[in-house]
TIVO-2410 file (N, C-alpha, C; in nm, 3 decimals):
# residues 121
REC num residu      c1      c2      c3 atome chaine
REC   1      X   0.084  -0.120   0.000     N      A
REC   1      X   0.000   0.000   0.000    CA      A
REC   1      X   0.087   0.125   0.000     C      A
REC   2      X   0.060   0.227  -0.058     N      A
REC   2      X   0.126   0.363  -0.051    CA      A
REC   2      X   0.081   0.414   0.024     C      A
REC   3      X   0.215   0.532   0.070     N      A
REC   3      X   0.220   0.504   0.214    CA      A
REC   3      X   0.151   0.714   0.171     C      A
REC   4      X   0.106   0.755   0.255     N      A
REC   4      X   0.064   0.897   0.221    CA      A
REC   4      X   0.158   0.979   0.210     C      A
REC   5      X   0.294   0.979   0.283     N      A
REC   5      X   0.395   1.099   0.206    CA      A
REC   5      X   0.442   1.063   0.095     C      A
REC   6      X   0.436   0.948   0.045     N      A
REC   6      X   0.490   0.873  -0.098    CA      A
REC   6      X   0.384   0.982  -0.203     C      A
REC   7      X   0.258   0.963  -0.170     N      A
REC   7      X   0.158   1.042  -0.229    CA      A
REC   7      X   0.156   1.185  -0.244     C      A
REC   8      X   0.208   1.266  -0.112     N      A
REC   8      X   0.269   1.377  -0.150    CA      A
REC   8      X   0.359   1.417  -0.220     C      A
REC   9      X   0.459   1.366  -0.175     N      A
REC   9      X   0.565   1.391  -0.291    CA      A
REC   9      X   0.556   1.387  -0.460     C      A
REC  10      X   0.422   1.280  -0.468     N      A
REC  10      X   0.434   1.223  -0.606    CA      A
REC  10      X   0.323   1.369  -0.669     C      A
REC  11      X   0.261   1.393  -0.568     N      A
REC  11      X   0.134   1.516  -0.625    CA      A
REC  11      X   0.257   1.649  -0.602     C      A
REC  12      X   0.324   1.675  -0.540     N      A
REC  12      X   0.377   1.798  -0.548    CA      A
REC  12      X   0.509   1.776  -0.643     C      A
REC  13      X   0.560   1.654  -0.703     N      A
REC  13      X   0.640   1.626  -0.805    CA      A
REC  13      X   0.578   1.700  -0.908     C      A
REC  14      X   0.386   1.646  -0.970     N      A
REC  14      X   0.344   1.662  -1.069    CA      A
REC  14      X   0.311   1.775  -1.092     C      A
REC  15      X   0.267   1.892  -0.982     N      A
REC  15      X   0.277   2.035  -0.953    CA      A
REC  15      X   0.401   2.059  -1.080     C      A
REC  16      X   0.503   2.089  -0.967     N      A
REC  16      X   0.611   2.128  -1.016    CA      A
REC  16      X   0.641   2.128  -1.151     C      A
REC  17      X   0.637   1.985  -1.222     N      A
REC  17      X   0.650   1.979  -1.352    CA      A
REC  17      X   0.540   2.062  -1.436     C      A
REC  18      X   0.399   2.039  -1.367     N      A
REC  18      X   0.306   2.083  -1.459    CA      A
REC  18      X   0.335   2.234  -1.462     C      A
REC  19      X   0.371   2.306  -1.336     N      A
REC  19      X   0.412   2.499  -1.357    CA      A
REC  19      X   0.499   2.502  -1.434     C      A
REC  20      X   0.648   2.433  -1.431     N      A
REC  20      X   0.716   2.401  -1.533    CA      A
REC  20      X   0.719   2.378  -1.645     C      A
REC  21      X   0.627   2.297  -1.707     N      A
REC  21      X   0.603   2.307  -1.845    CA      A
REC  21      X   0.510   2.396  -1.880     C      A
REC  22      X   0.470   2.442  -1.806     N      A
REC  22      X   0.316   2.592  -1.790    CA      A
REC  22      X   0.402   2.741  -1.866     C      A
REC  23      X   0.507   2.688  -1.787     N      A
REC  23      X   0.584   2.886  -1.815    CA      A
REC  23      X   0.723   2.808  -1.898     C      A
REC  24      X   0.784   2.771  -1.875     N      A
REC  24      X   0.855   2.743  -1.985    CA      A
REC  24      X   0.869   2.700  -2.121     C      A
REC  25      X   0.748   2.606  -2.135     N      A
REC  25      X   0.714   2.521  -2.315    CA      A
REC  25      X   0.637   2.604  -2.328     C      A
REC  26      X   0.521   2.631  -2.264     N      A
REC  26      X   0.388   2.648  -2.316    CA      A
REC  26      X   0.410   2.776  -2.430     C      A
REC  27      X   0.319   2.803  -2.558     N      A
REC  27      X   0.349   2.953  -2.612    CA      A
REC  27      X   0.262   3.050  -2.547     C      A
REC  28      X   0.179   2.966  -2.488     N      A
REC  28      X   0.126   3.134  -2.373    CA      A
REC  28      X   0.079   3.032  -2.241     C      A
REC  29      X   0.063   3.154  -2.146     N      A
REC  29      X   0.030   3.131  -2.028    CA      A
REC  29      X  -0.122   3.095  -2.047     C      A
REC  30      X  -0.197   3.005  -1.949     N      A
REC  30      X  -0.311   3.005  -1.973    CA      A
REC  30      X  -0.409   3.142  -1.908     C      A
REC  31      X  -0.536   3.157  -1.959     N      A
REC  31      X  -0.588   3.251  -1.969    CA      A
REC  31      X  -0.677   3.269  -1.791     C      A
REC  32      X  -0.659   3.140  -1.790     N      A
REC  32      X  -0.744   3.088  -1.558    CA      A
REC  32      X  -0.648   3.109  -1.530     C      A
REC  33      X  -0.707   3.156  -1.357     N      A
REC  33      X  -0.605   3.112  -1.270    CA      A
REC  33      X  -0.524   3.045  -1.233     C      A
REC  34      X  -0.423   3.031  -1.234     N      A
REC  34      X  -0.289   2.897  -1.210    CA      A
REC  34      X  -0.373   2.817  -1.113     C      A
REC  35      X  -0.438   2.875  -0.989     N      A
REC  35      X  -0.479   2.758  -0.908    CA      A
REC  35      X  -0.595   2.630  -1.001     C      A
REC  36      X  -0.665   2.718  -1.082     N      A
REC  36      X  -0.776   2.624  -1.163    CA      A
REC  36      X  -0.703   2.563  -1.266     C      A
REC  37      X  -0.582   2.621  -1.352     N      A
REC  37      X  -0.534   2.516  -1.443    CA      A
REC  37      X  -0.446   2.419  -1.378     C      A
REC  38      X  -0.398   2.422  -1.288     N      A
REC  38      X  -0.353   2.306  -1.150    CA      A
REC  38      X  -0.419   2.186  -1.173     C      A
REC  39      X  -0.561   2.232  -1.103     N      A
REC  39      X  -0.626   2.163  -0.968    CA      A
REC  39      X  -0.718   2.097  -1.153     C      A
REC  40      X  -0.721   2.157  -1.239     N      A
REC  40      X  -0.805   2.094  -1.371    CA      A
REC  40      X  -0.747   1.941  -1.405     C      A
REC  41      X  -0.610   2.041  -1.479     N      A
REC  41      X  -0.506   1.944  -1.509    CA      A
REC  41      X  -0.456   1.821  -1.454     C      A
REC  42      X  -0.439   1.791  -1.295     N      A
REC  42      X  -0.419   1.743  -1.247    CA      A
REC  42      X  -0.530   1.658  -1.149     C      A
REC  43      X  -0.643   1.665  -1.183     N      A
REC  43      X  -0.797   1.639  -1.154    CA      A
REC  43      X  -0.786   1.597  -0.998     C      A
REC  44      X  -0.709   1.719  -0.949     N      A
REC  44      X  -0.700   1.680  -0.757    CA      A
REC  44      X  -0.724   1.815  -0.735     C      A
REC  45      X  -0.863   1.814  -0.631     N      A
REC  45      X  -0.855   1.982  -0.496    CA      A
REC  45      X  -0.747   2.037  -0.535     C      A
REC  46      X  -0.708   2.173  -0.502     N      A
REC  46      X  -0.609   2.288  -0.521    CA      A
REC  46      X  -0.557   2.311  -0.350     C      A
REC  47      X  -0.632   2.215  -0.267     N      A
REC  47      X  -0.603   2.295  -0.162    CA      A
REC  47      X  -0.544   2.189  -0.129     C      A
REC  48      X  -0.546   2.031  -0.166     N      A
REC  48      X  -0.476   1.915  -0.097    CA      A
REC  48      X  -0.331   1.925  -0.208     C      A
REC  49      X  -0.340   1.994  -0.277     N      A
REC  49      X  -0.231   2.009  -0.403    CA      A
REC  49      X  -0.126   2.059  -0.361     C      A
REC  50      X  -0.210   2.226  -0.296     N      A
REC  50      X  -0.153   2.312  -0.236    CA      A
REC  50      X  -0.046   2.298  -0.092     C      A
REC  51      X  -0.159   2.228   0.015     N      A
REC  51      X  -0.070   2.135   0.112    CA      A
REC  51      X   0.038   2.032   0.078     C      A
REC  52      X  -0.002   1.955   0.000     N      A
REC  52      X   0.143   1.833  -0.073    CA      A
REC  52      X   0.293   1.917  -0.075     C      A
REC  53      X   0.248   2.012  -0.179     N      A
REC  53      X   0.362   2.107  -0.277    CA      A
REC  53      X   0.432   2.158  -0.158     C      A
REC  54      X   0.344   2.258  -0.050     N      A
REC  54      X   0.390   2.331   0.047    CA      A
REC  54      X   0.517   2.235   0.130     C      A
REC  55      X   0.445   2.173   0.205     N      A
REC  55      X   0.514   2.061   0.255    CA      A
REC  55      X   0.625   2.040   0.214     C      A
REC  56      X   0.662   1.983   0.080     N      A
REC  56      X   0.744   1.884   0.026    CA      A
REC  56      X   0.805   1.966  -0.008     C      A
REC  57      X   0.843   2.117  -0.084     N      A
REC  57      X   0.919   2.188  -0.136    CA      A
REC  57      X   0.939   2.307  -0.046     C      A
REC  58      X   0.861   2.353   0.072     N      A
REC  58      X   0.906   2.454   0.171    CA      A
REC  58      X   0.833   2.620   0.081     C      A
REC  59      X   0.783   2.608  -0.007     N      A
REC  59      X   0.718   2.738  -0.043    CA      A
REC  59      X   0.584   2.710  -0.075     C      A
REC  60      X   0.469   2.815  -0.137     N      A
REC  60      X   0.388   2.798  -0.177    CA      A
REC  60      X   0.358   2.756  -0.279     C      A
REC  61      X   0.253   2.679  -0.386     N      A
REC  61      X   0.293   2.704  -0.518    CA      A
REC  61      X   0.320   2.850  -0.585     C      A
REC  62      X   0.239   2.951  -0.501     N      A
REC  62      X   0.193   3.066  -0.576    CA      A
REC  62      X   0.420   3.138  -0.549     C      A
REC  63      X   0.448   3.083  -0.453     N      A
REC  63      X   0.602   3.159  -0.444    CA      A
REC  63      X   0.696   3.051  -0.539     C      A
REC  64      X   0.662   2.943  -0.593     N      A
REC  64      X   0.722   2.866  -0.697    CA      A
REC  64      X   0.702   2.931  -0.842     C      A
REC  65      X   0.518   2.976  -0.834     N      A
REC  65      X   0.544   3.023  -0.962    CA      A
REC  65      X   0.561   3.090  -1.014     C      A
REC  66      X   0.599   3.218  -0.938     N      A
REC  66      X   0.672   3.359  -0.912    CA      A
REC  66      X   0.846   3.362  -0.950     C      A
REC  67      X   0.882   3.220  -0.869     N      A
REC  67      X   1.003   3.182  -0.917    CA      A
REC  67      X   1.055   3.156  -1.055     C      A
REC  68      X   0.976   3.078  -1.069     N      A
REC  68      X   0.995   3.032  -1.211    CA      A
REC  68      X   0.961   3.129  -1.329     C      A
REC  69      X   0.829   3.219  -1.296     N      A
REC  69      X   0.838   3.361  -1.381    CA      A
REC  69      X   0.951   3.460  -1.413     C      A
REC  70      X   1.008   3.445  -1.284     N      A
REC  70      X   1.125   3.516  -1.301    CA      A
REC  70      X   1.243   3.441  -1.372     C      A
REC  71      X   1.268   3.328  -1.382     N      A
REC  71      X   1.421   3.273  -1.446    CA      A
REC  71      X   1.337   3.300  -1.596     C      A
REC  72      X   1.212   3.304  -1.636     N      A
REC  72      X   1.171   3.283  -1.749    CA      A
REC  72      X   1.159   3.447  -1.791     C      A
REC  73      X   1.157   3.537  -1.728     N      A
REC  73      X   1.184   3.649  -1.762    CA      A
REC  73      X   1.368   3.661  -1.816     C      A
REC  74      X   1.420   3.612  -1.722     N      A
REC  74      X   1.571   3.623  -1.709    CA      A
REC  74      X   1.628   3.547  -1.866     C      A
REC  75      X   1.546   3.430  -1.858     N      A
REC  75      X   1.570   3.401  -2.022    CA      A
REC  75      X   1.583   3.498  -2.133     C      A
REC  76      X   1.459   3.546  -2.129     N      A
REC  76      X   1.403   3.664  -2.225    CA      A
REC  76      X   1.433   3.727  -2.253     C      A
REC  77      X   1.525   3.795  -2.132     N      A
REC  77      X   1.600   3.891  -2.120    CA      A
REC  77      X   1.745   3.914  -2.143     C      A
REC  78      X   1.818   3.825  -2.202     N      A
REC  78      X   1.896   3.740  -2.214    CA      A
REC  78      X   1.913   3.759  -2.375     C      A
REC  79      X   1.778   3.706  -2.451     N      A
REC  79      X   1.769   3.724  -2.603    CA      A
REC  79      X   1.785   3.853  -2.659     C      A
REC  80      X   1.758   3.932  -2.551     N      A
REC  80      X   1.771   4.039  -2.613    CA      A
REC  80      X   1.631   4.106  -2.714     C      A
REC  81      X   1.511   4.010  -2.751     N      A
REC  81      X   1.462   4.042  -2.846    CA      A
REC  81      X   1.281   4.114  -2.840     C      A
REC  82      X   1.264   4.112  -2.715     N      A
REC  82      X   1.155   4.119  -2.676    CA      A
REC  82      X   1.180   4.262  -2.544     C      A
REC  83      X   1.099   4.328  -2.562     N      A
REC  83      X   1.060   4.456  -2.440    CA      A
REC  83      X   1.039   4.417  -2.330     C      A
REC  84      X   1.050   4.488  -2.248     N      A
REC  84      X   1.008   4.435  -2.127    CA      A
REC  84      X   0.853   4.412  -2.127     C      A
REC  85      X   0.807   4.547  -2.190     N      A
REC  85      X   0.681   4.545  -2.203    CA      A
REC  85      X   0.614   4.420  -2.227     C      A
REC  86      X   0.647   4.376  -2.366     N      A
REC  86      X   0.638   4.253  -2.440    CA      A
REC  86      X   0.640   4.136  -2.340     C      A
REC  87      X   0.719   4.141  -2.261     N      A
REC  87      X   0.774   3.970  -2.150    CA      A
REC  87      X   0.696   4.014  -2.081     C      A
REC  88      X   0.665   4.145  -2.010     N      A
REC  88      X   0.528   4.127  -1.894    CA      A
REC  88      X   0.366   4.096  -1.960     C      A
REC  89      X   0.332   4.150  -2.124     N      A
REC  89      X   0.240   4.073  -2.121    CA      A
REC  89      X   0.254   3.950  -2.165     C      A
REC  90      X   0.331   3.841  -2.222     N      A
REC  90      X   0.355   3.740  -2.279    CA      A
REC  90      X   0.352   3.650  -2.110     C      A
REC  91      X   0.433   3.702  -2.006     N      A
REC  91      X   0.356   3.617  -1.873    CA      A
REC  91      X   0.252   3.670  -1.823     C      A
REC  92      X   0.161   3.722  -1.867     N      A
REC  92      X   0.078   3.780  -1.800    CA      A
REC  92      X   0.049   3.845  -1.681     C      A
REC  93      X   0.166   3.955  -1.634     N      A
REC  93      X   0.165   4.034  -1.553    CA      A
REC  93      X   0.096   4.158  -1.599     C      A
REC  94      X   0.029   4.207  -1.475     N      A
REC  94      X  -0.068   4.338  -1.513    CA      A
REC  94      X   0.023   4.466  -1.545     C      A
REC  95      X   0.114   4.457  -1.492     N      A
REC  95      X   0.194   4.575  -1.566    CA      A
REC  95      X   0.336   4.524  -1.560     C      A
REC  96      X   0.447   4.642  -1.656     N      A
REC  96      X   0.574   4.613  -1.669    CA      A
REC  96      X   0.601   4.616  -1.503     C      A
REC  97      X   0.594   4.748  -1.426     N      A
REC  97      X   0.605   4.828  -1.294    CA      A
REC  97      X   0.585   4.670  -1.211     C      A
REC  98      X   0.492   4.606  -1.200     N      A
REC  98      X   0.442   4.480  -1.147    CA      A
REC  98      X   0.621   4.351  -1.153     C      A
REC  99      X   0.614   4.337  -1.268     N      A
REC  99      X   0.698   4.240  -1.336    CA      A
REC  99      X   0.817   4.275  -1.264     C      A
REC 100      X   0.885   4.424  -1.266     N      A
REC 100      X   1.014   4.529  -1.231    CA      A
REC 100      X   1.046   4.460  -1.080     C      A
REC 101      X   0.917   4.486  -1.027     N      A
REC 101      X   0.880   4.493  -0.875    CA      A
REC 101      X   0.960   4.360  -0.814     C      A
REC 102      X   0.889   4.235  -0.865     N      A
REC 102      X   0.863   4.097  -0.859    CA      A
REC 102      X   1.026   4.101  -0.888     C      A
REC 103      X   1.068   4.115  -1.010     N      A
REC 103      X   1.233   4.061  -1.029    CA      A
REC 103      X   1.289   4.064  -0.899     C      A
REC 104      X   1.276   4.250  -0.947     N      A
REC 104      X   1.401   4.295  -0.814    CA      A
REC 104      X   1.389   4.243  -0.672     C      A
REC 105      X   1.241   4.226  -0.659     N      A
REC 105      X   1.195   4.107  -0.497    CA      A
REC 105      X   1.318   3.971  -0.494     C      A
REC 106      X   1.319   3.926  -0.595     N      A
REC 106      X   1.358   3.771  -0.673    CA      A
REC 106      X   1.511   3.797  -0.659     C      A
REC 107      X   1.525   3.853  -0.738     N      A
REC 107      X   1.715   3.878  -0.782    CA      A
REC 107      X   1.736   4.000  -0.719     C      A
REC 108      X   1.754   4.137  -0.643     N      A
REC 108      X   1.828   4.192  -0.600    CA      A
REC 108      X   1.800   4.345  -0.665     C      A
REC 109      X   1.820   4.335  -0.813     N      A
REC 109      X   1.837   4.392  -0.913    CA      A
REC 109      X   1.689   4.403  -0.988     C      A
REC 110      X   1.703   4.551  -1.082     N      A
REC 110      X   1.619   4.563  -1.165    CA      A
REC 110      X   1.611   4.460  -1.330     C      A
REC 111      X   1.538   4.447  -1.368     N      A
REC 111      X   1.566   4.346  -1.504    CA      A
REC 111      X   1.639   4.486  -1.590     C      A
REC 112      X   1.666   4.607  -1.601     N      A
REC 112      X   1.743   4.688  -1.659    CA      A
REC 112      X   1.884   4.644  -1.654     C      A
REC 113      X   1.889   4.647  -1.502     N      A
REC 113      X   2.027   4.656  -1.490    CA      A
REC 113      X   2.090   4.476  -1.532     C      A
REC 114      X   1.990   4.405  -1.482     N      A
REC 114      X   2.042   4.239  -1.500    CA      A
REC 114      X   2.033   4.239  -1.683     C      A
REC 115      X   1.973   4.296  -1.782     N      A
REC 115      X   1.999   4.286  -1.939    CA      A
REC 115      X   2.159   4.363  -1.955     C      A
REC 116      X   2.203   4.438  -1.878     N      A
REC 116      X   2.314   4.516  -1.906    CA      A
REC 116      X   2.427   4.417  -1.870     C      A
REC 117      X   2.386   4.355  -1.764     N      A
REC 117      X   2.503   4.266  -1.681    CA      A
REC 117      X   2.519   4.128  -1.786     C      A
REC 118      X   2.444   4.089  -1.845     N      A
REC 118      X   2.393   4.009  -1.902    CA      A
REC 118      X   2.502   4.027  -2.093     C      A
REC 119      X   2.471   4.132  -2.133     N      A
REC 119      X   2.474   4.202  -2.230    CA      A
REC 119      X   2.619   4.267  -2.258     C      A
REC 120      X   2.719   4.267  -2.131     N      A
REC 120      X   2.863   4.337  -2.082    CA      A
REC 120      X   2.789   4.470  -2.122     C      A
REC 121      X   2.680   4.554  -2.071     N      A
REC 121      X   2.732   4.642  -2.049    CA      A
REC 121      X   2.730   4.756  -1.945     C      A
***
């Protein structure tokens, strides 16, 4: 029989991957709430999802997928080819100012200054 943290782990494994392939493959973010394309996708409560993930990885999902917004900004940013503007609506942040905010929370730094560092210059 499986044992119930075996079960956590295995639901906050499938989390992870599923935000993961959410913001990284996907060509857009979905248009629901992350908690409803979760709890859809994965045809389990959002709140026993939510407890698993918490648990097993030490953050929330909602501070995982904040995380991961940000390395996926940092990508972007990186190419060189896209505005900021452009990368805050392509993740669907309500504003650039929003997105700015969130980095510099994340990394230290503004995404200005991290394209320059990035960029030598």
């Amino acid at each position: 029989m499986e044992d119930r943290s075996d079960k956590r782990v295995m639901l906050a494994e499938k989390v992870r991957d599923l935000i993961i392939q959410m913001i990284h493959y996907s060509l857009e973010l979905p248009s629901i709430n992350y908690s409803e394309y979760i709890s859809r996708n994965l045809c389990v409560n959002y709140t026993l999802l939510s407890k698993s993930f918490s648990k097993i990885n030490g953050m929330t999902i909602e501070q995982f997928i904040i995380h991961e917004k940000i390395e996926k900004v940092k990508k972007l940013l990186s190419h060189d080819d896209l505005t900021l503007s452009e990368i805050a609506w392509k993740l669907r942040y309500s504003s650039t100012a929003h997105l700015s905010s969130q980095f510099k929370r994340i990394t230290g730094i503004t995404p200005s200054v991290f394209k320059k560092i990035i960029h030598g210059g």
